[in-house]
C-alpha positions as CSV (number, residue, x, y, z in Angstrom):
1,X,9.6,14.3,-22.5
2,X,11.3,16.6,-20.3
3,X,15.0,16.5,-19.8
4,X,17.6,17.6,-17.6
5,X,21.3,19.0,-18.6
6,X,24.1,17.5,-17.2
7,X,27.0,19.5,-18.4
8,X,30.4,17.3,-18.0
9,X,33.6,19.1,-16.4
10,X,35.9,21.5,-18.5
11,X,38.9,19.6,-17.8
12,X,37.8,16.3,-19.5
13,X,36.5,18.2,-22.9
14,X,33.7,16.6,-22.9
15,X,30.4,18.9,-24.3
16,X,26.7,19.2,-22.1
17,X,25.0,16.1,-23.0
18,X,21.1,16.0,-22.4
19,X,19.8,13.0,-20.0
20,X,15.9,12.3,-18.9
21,X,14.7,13.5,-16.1
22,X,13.3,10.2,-14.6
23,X,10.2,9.3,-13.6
24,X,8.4,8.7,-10.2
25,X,5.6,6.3,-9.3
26,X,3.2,7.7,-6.9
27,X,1.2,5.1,-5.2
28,X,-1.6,5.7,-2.7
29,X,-2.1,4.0,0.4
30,X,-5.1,3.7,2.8
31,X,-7.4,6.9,2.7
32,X,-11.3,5.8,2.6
33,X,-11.4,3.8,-0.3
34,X,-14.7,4.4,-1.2
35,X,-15.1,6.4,-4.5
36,X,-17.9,8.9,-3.8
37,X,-21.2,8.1,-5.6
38,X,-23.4,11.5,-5.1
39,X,-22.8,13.7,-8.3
40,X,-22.0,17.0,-6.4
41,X,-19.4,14.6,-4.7
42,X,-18.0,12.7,-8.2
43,X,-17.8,16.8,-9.4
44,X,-15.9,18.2,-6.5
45,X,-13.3,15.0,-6.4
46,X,-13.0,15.5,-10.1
47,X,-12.1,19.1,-9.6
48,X,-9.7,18.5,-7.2
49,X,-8.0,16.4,-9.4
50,X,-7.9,18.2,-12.4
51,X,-6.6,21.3,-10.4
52,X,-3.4,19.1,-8.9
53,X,-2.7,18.2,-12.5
54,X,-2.9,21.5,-13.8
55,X,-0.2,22.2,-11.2
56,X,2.0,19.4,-11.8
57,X,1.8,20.7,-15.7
58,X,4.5,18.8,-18.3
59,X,5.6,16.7,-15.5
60,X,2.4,14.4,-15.2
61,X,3.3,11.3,-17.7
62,X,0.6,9.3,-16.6
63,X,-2.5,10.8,-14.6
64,X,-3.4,7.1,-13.3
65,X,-6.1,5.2,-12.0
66,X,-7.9,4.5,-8.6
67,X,-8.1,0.7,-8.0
68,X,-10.8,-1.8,-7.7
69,X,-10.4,-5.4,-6.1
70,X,-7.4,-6.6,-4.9
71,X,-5.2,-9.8,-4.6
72,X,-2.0,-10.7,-3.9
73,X,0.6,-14.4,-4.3
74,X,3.7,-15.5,-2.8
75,X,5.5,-13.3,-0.4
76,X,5.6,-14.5,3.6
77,X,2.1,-15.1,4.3
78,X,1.8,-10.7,6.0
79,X,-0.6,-9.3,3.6
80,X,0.6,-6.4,1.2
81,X,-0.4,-3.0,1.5
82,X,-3.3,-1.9,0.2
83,X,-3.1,0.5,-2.8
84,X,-5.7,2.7,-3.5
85,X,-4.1,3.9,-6.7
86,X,-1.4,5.2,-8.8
87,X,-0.3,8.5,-10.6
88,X,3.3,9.1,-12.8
89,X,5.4,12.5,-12.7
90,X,8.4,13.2,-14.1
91,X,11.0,15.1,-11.4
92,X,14.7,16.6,-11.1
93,X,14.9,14.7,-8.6
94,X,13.4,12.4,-5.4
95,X,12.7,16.1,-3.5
96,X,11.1,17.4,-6.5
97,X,8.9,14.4,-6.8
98,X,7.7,14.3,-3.1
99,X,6.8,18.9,-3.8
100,X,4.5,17.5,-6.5
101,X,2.8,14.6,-4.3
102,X,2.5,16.6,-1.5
103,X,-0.7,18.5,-3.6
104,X,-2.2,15.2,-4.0
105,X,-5.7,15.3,-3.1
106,X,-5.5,11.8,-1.6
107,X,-3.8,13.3,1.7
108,X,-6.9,14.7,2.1
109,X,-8.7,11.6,2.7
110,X,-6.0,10.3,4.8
111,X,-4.4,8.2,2.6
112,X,-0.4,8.8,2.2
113,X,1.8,8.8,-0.9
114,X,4.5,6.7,-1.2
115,X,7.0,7.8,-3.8
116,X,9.3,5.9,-6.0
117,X,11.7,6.6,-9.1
118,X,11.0,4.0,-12.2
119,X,14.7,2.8,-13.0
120,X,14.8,3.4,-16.7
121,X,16.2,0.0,-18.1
């Protein structure tokens, strides 16, 4: 796990005490939806991915999954968005997470990246 330092004010006495960074939920939204079949296809969406992981380096906590059939219950009857997928990073901060899904190779397609920080509980 990666972790930030906060170091507490002088005047208090208090010593640097280590916190985690936290972690972001990237989820994907719209694009094509259609994972490609052809081989050449599969191998050059594969590659993309493994090079925007190999960027995001110790900070990828969980390198996701696309997703299959959907469904949703309760809420006001307006259908929820559809999600294409889901990838988790681990970021200073909400800037620092949106520099590391801005390499995502669903923009690409279209699709956009919505960005939000897991509340550690």
């Amino acid at each position: 796990m990666l972790v930030g330092v906060m170091k507490a004010g002088t005047d208090v006495g208090l010593e640097p005490k280590e916190f985690p960074m936290p972690n972001y939920v990237l989820t994907y939204h719209g694009g094509s939806g259609e994972m490609p079949t052809d081989p050449a296809e599969i191998e050059k969406t594969m590659e993309a991915w493994g090079a925007w992981y190999g960027t995001i380096g110790a900070a990828l906590v969980d390198g996701g999954a696309p997703f299959g059939e959907h469904g949703s219950v309760g809420g006001s009857g307006v259908p929820a968005p559809t999600l294409s997928g889901y990838t988790i990073v681990t970021a200073d901060d909400m800037d620092g997470a949106k520099k590391i899904a801005g390499g995502c190779p669903v923009l690409e397609g279209g699709a956009t990246v919505q960005i939000s920080q897991a509340i550690d509980m």
